[in-house]
Each structure stands twice: as C-alpha cells, then as structure tokens.
C-alpha positions as CSV (number, residue, x, y, z in Angstrom):
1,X,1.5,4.1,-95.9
2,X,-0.5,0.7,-95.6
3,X,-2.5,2.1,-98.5
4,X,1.0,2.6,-101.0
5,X,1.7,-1.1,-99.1
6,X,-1.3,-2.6,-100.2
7,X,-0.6,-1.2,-103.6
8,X,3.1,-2.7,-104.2
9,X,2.1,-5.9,-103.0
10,X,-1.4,-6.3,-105.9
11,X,0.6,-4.9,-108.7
12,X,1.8,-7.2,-111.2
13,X,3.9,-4.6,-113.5
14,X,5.4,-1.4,-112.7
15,X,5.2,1.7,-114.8
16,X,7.7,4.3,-113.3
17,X,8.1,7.7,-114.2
18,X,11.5,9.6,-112.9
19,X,11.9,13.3,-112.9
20,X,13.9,16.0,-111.8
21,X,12.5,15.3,-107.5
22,X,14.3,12.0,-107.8
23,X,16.9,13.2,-108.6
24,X,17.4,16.2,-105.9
25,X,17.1,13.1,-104.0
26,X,20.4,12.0,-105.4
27,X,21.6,15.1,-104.6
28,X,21.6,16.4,-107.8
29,X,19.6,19.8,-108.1
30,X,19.8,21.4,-111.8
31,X,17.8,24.6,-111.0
32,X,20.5,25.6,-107.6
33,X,22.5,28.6,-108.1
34,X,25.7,26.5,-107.5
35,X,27.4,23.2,-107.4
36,X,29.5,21.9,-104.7
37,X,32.0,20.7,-107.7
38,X,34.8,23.3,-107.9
39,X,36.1,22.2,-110.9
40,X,32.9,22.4,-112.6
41,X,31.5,25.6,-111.0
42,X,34.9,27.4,-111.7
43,X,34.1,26.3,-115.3
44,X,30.5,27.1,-115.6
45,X,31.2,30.7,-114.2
46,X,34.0,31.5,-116.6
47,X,30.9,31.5,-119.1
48,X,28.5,33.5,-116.7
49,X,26.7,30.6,-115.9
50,X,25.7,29.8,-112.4
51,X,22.9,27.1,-112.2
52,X,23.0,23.6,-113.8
53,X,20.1,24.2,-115.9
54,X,21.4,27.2,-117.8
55,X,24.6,25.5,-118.7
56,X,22.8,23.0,-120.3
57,X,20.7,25.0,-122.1
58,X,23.7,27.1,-123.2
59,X,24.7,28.1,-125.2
60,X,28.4,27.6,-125.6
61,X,30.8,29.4,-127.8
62,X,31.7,26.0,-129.6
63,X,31.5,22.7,-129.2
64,X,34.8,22.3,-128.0
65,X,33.5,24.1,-124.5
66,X,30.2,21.8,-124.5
67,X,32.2,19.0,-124.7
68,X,34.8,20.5,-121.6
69,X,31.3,21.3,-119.5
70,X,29.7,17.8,-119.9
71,X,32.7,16.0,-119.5
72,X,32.8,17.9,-116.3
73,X,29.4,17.9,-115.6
74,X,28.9,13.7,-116.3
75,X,32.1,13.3,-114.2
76,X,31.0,15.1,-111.4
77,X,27.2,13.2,-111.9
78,X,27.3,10.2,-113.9
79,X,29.9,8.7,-115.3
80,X,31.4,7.7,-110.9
81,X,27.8,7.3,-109.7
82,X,27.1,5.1,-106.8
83,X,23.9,4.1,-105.8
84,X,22.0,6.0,-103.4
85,X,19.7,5.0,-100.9
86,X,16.4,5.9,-102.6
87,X,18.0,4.0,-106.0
88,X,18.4,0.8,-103.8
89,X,14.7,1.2,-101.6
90,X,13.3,1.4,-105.8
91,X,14.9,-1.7,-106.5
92,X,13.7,-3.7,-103.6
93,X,10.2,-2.4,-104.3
94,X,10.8,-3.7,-108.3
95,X,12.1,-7.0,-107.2
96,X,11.6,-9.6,-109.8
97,X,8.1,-7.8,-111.4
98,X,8.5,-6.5,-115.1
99,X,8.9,-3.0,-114.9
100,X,9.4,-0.1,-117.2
101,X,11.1,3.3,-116.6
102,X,10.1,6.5,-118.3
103,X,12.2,9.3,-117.4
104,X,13.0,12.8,-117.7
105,X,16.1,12.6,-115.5
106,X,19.2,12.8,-118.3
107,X,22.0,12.0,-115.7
108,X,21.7,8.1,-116.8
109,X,21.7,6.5,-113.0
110,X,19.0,4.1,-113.8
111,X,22.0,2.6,-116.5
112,X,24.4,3.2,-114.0
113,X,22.2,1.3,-111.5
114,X,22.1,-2.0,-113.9
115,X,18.9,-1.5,-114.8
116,X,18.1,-3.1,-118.3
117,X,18.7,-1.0,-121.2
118,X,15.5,-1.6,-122.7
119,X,13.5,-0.9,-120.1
120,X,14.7,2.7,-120.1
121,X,13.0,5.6,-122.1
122,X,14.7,8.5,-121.5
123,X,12.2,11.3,-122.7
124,X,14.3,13.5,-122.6
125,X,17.8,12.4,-123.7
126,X,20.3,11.1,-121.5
127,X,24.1,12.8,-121.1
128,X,26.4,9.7,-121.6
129,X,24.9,9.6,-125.0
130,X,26.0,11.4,-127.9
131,X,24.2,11.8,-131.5
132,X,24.9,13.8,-134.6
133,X,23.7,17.1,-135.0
134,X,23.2,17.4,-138.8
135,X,22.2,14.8,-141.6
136,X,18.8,12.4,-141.6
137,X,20.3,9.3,-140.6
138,X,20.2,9.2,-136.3
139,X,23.5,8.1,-135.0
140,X,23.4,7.2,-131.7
141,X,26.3,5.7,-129.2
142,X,27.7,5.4,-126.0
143,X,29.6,8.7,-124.5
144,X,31.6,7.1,-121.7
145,X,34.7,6.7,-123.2
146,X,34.7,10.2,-125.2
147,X,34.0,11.8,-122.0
148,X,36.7,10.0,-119.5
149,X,39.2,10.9,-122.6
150,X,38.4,14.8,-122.3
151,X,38.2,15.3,-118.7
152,X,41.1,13.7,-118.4
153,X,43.0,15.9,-120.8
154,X,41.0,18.9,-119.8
155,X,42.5,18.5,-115.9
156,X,45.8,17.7,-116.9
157,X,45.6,20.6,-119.4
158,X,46.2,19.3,-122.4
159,X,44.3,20.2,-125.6
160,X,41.2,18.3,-126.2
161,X,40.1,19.3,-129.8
162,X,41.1,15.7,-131.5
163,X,39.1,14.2,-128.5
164,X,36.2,15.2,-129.6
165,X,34.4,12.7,-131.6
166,X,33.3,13.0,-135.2
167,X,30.1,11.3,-137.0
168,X,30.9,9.4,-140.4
169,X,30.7,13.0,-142.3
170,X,33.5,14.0,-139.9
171,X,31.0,16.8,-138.1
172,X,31.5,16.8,-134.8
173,X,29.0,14.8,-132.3
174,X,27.0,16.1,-129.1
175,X,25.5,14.9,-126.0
176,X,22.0,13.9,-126.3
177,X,20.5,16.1,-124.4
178,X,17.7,18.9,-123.9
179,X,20.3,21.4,-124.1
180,X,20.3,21.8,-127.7
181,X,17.3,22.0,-130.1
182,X,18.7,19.7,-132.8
183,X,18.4,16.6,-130.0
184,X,17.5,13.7,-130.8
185,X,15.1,11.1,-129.3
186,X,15.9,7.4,-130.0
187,X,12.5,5.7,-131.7
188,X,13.3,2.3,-130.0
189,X,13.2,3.5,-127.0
190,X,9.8,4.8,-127.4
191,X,8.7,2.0,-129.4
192,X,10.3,-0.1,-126.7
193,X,7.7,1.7,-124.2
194,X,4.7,1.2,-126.3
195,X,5.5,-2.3,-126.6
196,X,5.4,-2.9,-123.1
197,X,2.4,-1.1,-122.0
198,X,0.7,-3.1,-124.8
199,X,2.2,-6.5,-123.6
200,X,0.5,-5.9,-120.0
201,X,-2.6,-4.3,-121.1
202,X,-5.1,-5.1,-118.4
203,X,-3.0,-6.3,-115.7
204,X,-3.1,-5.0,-112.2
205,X,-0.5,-1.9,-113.1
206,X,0.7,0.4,-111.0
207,X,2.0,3.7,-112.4
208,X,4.9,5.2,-110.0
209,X,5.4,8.9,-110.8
210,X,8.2,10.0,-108.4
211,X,9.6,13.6,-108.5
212,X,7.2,15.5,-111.5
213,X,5.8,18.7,-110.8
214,X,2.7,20.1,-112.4
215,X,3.9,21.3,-115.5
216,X,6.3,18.5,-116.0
217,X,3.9,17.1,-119.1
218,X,7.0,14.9,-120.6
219,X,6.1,12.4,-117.6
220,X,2.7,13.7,-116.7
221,X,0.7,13.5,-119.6
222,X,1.9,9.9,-120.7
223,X,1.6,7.8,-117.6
224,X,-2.0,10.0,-116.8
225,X,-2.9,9.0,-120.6
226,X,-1.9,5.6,-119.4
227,X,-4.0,4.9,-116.1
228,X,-6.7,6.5,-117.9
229,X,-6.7,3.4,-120.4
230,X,-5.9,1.1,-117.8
231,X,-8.9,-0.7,-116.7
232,X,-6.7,-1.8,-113.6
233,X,-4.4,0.8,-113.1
234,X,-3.4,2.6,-109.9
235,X,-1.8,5.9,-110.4
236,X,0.5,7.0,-107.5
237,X,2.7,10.0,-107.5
238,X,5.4,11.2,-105.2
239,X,7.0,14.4,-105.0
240,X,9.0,16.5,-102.4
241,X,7.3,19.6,-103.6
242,X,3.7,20.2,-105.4
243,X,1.4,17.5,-106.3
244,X,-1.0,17.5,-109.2
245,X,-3.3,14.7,-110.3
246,X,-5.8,14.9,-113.5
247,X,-9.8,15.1,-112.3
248,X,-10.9,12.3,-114.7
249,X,-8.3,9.5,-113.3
250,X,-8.7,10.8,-109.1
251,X,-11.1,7.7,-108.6
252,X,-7.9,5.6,-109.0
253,X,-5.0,8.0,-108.0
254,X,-3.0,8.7,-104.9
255,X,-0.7,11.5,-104.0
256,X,2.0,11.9,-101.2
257,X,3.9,14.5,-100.8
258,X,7.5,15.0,-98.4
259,X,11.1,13.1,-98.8
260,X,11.0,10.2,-101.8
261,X,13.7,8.6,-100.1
262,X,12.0,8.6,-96.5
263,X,8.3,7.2,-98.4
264,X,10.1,4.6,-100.8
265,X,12.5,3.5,-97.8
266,X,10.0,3.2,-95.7
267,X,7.6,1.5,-98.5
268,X,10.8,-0.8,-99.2
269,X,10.8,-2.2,-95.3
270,X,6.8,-2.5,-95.2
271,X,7.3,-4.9,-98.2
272,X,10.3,-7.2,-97.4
C-alpha cells in the first residue's frame, strides 16, 4: 500500500483503464444469472434470456424489444446512477491532475459522475448513446431522453413504437453498444485519447488499470502498448479476480489483487 501511495503522489497525469471489475464494484455484474431488477428480469426472461451479457448480445426479435430492454436496462443502471463509494475514493485520488479514462464499462457512470466528456473513450460503446445502424455518415447523440420516453410508456403500458427514434433516412436508431455488430465507435473519442497521451509524452504517468482480466485486450493491450513507450510510466493494475501483466513492461508494473473499492478507499485516505 505505501508502494501504490508513493506512486499517486509522483504521478503527474493519470491514464485509467475501467473494465467490467469496476463495475461489479458498482454492483453491476453483466455475466450473473440474474438481476435483482424485477422489472427487467421479468423482461429479459420472456426472451429466454437470463444473464446481462446475453441480452445485450441478443439478439432481439426487432428493435422495438431492444429499445423496451435498454430502456429497462439503462433505467435500472444508468440513466438514476448515484455515485458509489469506489467512484468517489477515484476522484479524490484524480484531484486536480489531467487525467484520461479508457473504458470498456458501457453503463456511462464516469458521465454520470461529471467527469469531462472528453476525457472519456469508451472502447467499447456506451448505452446512453444511440447511432445509426445503416448509411456511411456516423450519427451519434445523446439517449437519455429517448430512453426516459420509452420506459416510461413501456411501465404505464402504452405503445412505444413512435418513441423510438429515427436517423435523417427515417431508419430507426440503436444504442451504441457491443451488442450489435454494426456498432459504431466515435473517432474523436479515440483521436481525443491519442491526443492526450501525446500531450504528456514523457511525464511521470501512471497507468491505472482497474477491473480487466487477462483476456480483456480492449484495455490491456493499449495502456501495456502505452507504458511500454513511456520512458516514465508506472503501470498498476487492480482486479478482484485474475491479474496478468506483460513480461517486457514487469520492470515497471505492479499488481494487486482483492476489493477495488477496499484498495482505492484505502489509497484515497493514504493520500488526503
């Protein structure tokens, strides 16, 4: 713990990678067989699905029932979310240092949280965004509203099919999300992240990876590609279950493993 300490208090930018052991943290668990949501599980099971995961892979019979599952989903997740504890100890430990935050997490808390827009890359799509499924030119937009709308109609049990919202070729839109294998990334975003890590090449970085397995290579391989290139990068990653750390950057690594929120609360105190 005085090691991680030591490494907080020397860094001058922060490099964070989020994946899916933050947010079991928050109490949000894709790959569990159930949901404590009724309305949402009662949903999901009228489709045969059981876990989170599957559900958002699909897929549905229409996009009228994608839209009814994430409007029930980012209801239950998103769109009311209140910080948690291990959201507030990352905050303290970011203070007033630039930071950037990669993350493979779609639920959006990081937005929710008030961090800044562009500092966010989410890697892997983010589910109060929606985008178009067909044409060339990307369409991107906030989902917030369109999804209040339909959950709202969908509990009272009213029909939701002019809800739905319609790019400027009147096909319908869809969350931007994994879940579907026309998904769209947005470029600033990325271009956003390249920009940063260029802007504090050679400062005293320290990468954060918190919650990525092994085989997680959307968060892995760019933030290892990363503290490779560093000159003064430190590469730290915390998980709740395995821990995996490239051979060629172990000279400048460190791994815990057991509860994120118990190791970045207790990081957060160390360093007030």
């Amino acid at each position: 713990m005085d090691q991680l300490q030591k490494y907080f208090h020397e860094a001058s930018v922060l490099v964070i990678g989020v994946s899916n052991g933050f947010s079991r943290a928050e109490g949000l668990d894709l790959t569990k067989d159930e949901t404590k949501h009724t309305d949402l599980r009662d949903y999901m099971h009228a489709y045969g699905f059981t876990k989170l995961v599957d559900a958002i892979i699909g897929p549905w019979p229409s996009i009228k029932e994608e839209w009814i599952f994430y409007s029930l989903l980012t209801k239950a997740y998103s769109l009311d979310y209140q910080e948690t504890e291990i959201m507030r100890s990352l905050k303290s430990l970011i203070g007033d240092k630039p930071y950037f935050i990669v993350s493979s997490a779609a639920e959006s808390h990081f937005m929710q949280a008030g961090f800044q827009r562009k500092r966010i890359y989410d890697i892997a799509g983010n589910w109060l965004t929606m985008t178009n499924s067909v044409g060339e030119d990307l369409i991107l937009e906030d989902a917030r509203a369109p999804l209040r709308r339909i959950v709202n109609a969908y509990c009272k049990g009213e029909e939701i099919d002019s809800l739905i919202p319609l790019d400027h070729n009147n096909h319908p839109m869809r969350i931007q999300t994994a879940g579907f294998e026309t998904m769209r990334i947005d470029p600033q975003e990325e271009q956003n992240y390249f920009n940063f890590v260029d802007d504090y090449h050679g400062k005293n970085m320290l990468i954060l990876e918190l919650g990525a397995n092994r085989n997680n290579v959307l968060i892995k391989r760019p933030l290892m590609k990363l503290a490779y290139h560093e000159p003064n990068a430190v590469y730290v990653t915390l998980n709740d279950q395995d821990l995996w750390i490239a051979q060629r950057i172990r000279e400048k690594s460190f791994g815990y493993q057991g509860s994120l929120t118990k190791i970045l609360g207790n990081i957060a105190q160390a360093c007030r």
